[in-house]
N, CA and C atoms as a LAMMPS dump frame, in Angstrom:
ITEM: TIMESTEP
0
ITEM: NUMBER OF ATOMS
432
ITEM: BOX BOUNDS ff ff ff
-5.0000000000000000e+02 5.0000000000000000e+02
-5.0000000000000000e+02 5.0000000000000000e+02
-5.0000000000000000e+02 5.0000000000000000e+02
ITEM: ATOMS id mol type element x y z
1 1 1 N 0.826 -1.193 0
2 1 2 C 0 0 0
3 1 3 C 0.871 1.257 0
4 2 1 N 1.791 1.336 0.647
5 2 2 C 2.784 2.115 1.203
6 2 3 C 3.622 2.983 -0.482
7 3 1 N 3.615 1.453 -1.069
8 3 2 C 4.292 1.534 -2.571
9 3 3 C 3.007 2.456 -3.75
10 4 1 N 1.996 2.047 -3.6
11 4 2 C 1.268 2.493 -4.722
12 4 3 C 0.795 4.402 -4.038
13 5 1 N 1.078 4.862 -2.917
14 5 2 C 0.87 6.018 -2.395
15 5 3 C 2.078 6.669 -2.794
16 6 1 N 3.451 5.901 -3.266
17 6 2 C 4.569 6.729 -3.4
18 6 3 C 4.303 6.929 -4.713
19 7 1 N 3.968 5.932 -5.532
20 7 2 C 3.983 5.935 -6.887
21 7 3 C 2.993 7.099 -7.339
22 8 1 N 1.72 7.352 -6.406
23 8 2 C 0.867 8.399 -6.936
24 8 3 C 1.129 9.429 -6.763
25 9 1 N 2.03 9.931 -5.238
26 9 2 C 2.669 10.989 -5.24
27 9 3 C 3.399 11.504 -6.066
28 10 1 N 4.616 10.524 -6.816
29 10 2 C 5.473 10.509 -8.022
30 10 3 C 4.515 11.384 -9.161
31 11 1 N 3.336 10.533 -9.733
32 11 2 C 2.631 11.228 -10.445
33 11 3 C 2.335 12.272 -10.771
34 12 1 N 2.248 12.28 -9.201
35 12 2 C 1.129 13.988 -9.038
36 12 3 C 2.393 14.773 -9.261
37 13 1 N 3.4 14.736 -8.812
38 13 2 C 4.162 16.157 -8.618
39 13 3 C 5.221 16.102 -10.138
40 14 1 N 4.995 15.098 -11.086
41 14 2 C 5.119 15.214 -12.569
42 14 3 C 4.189 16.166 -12.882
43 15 1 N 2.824 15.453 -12.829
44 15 2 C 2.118 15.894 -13.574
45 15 3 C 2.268 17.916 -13.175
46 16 1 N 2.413 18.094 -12.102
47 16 2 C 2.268 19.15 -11.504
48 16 3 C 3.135 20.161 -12.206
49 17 1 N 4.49 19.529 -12.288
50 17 2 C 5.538 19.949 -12.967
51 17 3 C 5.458 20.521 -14.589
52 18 1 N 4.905 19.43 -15.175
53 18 2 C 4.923 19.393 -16.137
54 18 3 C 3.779 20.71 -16.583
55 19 1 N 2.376 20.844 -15.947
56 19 2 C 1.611 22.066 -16.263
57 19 3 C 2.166 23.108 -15.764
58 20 1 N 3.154 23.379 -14.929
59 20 2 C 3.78 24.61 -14.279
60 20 3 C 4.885 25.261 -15.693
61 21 1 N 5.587 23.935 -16.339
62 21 2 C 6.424 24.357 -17.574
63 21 3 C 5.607 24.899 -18.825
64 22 1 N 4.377 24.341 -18.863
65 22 2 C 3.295 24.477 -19.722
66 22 3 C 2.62 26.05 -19.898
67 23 1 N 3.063 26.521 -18.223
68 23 2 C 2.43 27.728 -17.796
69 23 3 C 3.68 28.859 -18.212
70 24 1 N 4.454 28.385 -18.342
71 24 2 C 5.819 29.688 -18.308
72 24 3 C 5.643 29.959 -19.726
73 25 1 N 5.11 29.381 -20.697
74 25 2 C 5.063 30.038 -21.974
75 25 3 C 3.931 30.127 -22.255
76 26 1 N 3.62 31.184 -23.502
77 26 2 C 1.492 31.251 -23.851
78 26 3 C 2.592 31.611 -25.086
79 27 1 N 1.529 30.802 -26.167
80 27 2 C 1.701 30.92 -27.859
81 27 3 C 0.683 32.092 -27.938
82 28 1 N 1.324 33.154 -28.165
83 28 2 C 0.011 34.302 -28.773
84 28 3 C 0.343 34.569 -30.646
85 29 1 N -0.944 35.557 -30.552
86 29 2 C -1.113 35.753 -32.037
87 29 3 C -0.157 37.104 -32.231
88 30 1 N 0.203 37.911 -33.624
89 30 2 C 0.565 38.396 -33.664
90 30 3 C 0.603 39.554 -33.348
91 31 1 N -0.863 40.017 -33.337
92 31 2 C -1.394 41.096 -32.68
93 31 3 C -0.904 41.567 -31.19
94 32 1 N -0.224 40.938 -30.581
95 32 2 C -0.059 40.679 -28.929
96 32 3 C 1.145 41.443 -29.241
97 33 1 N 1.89 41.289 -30.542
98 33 2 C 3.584 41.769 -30.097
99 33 3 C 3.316 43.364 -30.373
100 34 1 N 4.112 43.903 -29.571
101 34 2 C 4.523 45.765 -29.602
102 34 3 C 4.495 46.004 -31.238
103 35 1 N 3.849 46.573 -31.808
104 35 2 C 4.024 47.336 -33.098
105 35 3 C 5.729 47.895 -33.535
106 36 1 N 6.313 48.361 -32.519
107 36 2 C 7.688 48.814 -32.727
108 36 3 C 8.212 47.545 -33.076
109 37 1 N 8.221 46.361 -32.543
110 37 2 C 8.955 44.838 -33.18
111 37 3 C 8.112 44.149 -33.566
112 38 1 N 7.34 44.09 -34.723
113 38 2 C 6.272 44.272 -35.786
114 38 3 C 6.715 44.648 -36.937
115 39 1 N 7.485 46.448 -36.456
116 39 2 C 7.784 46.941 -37.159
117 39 3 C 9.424 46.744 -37.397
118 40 1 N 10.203 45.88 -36.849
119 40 2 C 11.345 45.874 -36.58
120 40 3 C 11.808 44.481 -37.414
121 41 1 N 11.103 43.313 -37.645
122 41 2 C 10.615 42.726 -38.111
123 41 3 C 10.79 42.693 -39.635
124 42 1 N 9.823 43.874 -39.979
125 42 2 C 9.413 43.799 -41.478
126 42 3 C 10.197 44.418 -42.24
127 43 1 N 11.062 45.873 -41.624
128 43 2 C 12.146 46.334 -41.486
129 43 3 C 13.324 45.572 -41.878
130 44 1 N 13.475 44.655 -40.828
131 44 2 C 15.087 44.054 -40.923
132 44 3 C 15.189 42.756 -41.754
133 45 1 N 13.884 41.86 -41.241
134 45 2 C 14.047 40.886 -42.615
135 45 3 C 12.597 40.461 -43.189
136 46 1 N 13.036 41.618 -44.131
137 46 2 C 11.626 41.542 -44.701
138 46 3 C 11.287 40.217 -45.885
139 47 1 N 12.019 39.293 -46.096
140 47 2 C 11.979 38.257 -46.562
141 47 3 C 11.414 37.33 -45.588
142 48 1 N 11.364 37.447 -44.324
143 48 2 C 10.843 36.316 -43.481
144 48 3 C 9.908 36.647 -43.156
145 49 1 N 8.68 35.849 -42.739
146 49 2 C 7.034 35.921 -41.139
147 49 3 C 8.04 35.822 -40.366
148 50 1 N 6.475 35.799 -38.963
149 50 2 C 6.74 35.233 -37.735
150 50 3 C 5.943 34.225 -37.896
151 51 1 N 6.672 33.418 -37.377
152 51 2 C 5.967 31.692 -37.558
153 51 3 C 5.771 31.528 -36.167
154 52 1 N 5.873 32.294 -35.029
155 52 2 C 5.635 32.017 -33.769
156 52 3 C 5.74 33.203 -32.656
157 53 1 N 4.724 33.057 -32.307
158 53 2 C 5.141 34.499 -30.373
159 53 3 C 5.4 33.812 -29.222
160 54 1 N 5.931 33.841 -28.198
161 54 2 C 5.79 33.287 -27.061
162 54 3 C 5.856 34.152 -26.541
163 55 1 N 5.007 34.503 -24.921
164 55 2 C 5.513 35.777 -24.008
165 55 3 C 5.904 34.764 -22.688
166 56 1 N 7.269 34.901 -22.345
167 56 2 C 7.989 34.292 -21.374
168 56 3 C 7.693 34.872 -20.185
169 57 1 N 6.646 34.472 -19.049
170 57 2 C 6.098 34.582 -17.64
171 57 3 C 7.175 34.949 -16.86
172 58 1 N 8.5 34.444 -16.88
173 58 2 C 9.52 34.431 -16.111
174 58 3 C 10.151 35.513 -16.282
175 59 1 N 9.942 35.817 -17.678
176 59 2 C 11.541 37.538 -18.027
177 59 3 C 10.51 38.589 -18.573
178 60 1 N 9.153 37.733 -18.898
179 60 2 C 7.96 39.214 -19.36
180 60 3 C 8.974 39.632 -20.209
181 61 1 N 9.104 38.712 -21.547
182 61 2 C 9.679 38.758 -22.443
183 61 3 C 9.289 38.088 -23.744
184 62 1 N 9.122 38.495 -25.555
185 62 2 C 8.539 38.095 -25.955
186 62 3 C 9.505 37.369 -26.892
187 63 1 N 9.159 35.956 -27.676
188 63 2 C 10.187 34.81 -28.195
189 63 3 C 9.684 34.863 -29.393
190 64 1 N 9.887 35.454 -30.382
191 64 2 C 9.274 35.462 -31.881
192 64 3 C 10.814 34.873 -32.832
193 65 1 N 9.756 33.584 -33.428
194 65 2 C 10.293 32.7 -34.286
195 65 3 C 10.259 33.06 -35.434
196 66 1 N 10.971 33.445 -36.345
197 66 2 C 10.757 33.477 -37.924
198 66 3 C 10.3 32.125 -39.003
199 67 1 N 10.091 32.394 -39.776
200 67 2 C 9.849 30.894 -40.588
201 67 3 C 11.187 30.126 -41.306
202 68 1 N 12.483 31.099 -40.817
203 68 2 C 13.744 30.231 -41.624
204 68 3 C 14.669 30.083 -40.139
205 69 1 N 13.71 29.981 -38.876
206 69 2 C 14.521 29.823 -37.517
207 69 3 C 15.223 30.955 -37.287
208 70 1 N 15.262 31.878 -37.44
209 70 2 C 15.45 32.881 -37.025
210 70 3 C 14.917 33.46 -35.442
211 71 1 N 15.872 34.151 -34.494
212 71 2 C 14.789 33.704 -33.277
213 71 3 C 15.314 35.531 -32.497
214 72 1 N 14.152 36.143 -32.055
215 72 2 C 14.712 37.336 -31.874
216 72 3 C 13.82 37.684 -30.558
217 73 1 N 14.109 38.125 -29.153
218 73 2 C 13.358 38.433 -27.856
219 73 3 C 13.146 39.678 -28.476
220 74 1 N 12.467 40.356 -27.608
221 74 2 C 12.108 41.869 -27.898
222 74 3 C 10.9 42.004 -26.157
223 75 1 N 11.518 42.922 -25.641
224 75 2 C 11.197 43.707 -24.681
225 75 3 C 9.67 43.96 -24.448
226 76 1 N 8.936 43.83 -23.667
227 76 2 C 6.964 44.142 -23.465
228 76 3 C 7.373 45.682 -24.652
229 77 1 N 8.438 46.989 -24.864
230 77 2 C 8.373 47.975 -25.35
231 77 3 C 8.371 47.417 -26.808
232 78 1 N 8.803 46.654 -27.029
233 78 2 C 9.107 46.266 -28.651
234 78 3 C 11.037 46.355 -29.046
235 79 1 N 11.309 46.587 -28.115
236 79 2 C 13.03 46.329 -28.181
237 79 3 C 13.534 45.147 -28.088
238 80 1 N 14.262 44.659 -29.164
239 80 2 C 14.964 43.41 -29.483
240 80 3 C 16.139 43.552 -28.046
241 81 1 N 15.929 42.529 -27.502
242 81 2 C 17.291 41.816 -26.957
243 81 3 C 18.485 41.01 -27.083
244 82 1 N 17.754 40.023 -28.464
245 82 2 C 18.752 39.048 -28.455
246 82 3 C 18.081 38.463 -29.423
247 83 1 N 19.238 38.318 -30.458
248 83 2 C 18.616 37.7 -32.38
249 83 3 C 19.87 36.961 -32.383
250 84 1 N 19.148 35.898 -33.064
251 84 2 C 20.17 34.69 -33.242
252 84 3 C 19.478 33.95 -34.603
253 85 1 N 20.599 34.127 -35.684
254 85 2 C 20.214 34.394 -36.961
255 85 3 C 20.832 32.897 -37.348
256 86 1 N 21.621 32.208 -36.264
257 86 2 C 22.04 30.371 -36.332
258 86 3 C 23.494 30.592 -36.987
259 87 1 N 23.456 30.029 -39.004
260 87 2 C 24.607 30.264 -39.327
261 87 3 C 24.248 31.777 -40.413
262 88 1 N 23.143 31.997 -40.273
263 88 2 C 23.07 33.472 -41.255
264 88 3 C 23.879 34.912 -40.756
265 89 1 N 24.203 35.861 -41.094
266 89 2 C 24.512 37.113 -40.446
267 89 3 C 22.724 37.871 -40.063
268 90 1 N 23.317 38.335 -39.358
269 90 2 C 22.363 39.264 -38.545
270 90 3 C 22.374 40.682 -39.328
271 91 1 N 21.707 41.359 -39.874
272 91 2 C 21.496 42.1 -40.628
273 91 3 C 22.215 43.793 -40.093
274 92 1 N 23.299 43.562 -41.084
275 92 2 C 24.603 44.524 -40.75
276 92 3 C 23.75 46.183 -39.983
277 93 1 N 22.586 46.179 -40.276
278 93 2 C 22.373 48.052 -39.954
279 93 3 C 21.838 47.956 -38.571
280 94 1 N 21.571 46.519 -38.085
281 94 2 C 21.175 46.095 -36.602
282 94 3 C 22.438 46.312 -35.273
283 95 1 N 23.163 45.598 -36.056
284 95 2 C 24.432 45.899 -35.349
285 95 3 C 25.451 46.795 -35.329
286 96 1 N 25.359 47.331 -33.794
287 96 2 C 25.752 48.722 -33.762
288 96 3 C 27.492 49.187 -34.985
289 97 1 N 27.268 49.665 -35.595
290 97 2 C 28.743 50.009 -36.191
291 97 3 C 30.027 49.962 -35.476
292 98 1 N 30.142 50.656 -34.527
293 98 2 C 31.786 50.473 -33.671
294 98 3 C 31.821 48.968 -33.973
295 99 1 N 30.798 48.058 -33.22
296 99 2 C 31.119 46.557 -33.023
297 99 3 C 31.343 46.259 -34.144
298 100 1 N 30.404 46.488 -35.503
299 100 2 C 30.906 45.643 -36.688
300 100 3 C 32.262 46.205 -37.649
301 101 1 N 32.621 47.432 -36.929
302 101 2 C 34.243 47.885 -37.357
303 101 3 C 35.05 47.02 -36.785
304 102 1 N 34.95 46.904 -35.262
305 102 2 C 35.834 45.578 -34.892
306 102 3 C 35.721 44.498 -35.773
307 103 1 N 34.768 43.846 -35.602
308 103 2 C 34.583 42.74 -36.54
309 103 3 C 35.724 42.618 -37.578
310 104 1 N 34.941 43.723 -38.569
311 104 2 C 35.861 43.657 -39.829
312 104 3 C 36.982 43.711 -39.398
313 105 1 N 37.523 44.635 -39.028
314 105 2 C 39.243 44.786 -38.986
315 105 3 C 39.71 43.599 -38.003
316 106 1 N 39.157 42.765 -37.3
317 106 2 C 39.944 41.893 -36.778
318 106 3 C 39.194 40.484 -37.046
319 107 1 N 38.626 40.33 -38.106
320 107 2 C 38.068 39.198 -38.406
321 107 3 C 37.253 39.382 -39.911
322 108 1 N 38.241 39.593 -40.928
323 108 2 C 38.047 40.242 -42.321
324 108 3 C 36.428 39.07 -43.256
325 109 1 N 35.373 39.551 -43.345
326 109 2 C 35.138 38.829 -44.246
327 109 3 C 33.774 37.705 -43.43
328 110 1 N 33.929 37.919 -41.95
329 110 2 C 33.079 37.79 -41.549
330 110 3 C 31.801 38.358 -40.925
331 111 1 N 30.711 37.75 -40.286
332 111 2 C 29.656 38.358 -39.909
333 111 3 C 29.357 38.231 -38.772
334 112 1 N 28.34 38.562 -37.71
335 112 2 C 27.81 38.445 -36.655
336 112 3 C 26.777 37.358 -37.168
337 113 1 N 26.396 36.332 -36.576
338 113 2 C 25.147 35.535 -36.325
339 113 3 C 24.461 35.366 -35.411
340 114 1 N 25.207 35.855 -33.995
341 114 2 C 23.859 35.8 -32.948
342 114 3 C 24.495 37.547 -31.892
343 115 1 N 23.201 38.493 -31.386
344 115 2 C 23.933 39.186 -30.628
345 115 3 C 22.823 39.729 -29.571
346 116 1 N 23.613 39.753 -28.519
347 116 2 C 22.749 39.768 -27.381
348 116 3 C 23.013 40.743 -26.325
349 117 1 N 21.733 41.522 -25.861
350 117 2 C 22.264 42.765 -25.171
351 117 3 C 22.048 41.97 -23.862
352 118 1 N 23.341 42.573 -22.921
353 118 2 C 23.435 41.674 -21.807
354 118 3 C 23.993 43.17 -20.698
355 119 1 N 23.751 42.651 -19.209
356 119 2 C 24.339 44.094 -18.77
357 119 3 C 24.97 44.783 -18.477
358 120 1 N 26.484 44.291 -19.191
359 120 2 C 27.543 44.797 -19.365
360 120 3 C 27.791 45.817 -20.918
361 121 1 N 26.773 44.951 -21.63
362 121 2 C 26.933 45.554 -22.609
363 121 3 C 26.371 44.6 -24.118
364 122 1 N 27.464 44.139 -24.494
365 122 2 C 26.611 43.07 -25.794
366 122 3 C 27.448 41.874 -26.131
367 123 1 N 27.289 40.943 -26.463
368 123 2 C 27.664 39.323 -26.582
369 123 3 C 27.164 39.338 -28.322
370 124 1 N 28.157 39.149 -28.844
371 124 2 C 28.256 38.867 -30.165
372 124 3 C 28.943 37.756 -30.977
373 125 1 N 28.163 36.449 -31.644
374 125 2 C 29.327 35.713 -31.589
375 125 3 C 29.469 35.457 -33.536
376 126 1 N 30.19 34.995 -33.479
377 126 2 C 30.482 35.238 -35.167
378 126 3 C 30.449 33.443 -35.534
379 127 1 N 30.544 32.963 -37.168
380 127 2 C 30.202 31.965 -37.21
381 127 3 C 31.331 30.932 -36.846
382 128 1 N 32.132 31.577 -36.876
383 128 2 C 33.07 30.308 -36.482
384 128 3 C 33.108 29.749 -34.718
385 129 1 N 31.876 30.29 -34.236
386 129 2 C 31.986 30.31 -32.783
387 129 3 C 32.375 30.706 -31.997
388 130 1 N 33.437 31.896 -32.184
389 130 2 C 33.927 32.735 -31.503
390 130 3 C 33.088 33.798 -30.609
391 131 1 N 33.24 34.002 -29.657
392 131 2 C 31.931 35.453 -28.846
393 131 3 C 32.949 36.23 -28.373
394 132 1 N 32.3 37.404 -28.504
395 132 2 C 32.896 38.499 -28.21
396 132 3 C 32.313 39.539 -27.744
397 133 1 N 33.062 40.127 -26.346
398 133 2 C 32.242 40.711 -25.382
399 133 3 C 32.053 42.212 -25.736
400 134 1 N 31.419 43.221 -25.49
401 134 2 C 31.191 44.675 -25.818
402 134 3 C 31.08 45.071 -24.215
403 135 1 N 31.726 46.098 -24.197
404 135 2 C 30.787 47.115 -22.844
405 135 3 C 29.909 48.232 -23.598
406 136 1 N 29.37 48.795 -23.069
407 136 2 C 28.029 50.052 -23.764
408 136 3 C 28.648 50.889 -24.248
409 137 1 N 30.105 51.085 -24.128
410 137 2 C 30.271 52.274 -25.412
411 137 3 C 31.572 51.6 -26.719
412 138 1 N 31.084 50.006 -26.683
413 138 2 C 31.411 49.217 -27.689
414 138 3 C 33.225 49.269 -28.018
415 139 1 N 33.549 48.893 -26.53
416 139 2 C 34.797 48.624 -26.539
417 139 3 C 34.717 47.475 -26.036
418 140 1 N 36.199 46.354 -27.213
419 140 2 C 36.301 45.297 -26.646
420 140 3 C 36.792 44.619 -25.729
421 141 1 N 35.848 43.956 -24.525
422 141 2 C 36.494 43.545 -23.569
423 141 3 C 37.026 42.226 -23.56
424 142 1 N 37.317 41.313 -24.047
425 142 2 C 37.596 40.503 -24.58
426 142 3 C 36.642 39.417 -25.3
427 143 1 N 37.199 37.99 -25.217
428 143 2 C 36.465 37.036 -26.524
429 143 3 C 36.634 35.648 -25.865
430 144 1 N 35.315 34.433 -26.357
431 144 2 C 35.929 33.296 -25.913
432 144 3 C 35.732 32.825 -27.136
């Protein structure tokens, strides 16, 4: 008896689990996202949809999927946080200039593919896997 009370407990606090993970994301429609990243969107790659919204409960943050995986947060204001374009470049007029002067001059020929405002400053990593750190007035603090 002892055994089938553990086993239901087991259950319950899966099952429990499992609707609590269920709860940290809501699939909304498009209408839900800020017009400014809407507009940010159609703007930057206007070759792609959004094939998906999520608003993240935990960071009150919104997860919009493109239809070629493209994956970009953007702020309840409509401000992008963090685009991660996989092995594509991230669309050169997004990324602030100082950073993509570094780039070039110390990494000729390549691009940014994922970049992320963080609160030091910005996380940028290029395709060969390299990341590279920014502080806010886009000096480099170093790279891993």
């Amino acid at each position: 008896m002892k055994t089938v009370k553990t086993i239901i407990a087991v259950i319950a606090c899966l099952m429990a689990f499992m609707l609590k993970g269920n709860a940290a994301t809501n699939k909304l429609p498009i209408n839900s996202l800020p017009v400014k990243a809407i507009s940010f969107v159609q703007q930057n790659f206007p070759n792609r949809q959004i094939a998906s919204i999520e608003k993240e409960m935990t960071d009150d943050c919104f997860e919009v999927s493109l239809n070629d995986g493209t994956q970009i947060d953007f702020d309840n204001n409509g401000n992008w946080d963090a685009i991660d374009c996989h092995s594509d470049a991230v669309p050169a007029n997004v990324v602030p200039a100082a950073i993509m002067k570094i780039v070039d001059d110390n990494f000729p020929g390549t691009s940014v593919v994922e970049i992320d405002k963080e609160d030091y400053g910005y996380e940028v990593e290029l395709p060969c896997g390299v990341f590279l750190h920014f502080n806010h007035q886009y000096k480099l603090l170093g790279f891993e």
